[in-house]
N, C-alpha and C positions, 0 to 999 in steps of 0.2 A: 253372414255374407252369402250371397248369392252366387252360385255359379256362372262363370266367364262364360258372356252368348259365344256359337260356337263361329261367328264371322268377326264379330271381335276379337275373338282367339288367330284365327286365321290372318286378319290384315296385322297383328304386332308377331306374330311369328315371321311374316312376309318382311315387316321392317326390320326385325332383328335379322333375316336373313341379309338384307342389301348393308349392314353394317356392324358387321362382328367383331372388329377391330385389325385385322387382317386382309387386307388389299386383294390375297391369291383366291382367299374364302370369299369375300364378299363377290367377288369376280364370280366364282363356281355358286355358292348359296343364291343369292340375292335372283337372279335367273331361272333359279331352278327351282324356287320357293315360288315366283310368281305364276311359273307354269304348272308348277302339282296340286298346292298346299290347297287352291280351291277347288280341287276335288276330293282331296283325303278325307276319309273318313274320320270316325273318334279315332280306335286306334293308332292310326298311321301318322296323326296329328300328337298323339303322346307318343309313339314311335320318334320324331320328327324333334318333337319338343325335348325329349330325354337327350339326344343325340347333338342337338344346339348348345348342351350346358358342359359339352366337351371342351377341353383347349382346342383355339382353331386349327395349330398347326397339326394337332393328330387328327381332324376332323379330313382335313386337307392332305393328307397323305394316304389315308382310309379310302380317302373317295378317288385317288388316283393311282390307287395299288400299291403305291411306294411302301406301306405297312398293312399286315394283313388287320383285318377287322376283329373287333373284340367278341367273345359270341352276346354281347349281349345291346350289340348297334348291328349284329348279324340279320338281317332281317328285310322287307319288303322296301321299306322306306331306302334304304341303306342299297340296294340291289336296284333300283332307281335312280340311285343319287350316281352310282360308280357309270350308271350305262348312262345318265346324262353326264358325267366326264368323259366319256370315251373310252372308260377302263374296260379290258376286255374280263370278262368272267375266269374267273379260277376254281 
């Protein structure tokens, strides 16, 4: 099997971002997926992709401060996602 071209990758990450199963995430992701995700790089796009396969509601508390970050969603993508929530840096 072939490797996933890397804009196909990009447009089903975009869709999974606008419908995660959760109303507050899709709200926060879906927005914020269509503004980055077609610039990220490989990394920030496996960054991105690892980070999607969390429960929403830790993804969504992560990205609003309400719980600190795992170190291992610690990262660019993740520092992105908090300052497109408005979370202030800690």
């Amino acid at each position: 099997m072939s490797p996933e071209p890397v804009e196909i990758r990009r447009k089903r990450l975009i869709h999974r971002s606008l419908y995660t199963g959760m109303k507050e995430t899709d709200l926060l992701l879906g927005p914020f997926a269509r503004r980055e995700v077609p610039g990220f790089a490989t990394a920030e796009l496996d960054q991105y992709e690892a980070l999607l396969g969390e429960p929403d509601p830790s993804i969504y508390a992560w990205a609003i401060g309400e719980l600190p970050v795992p170190p291992e969603h610690d990262n660019g993508v993740m520092a992105r996602l908090k300052l497109f929530a408005g979370t202030p840096r800690r």
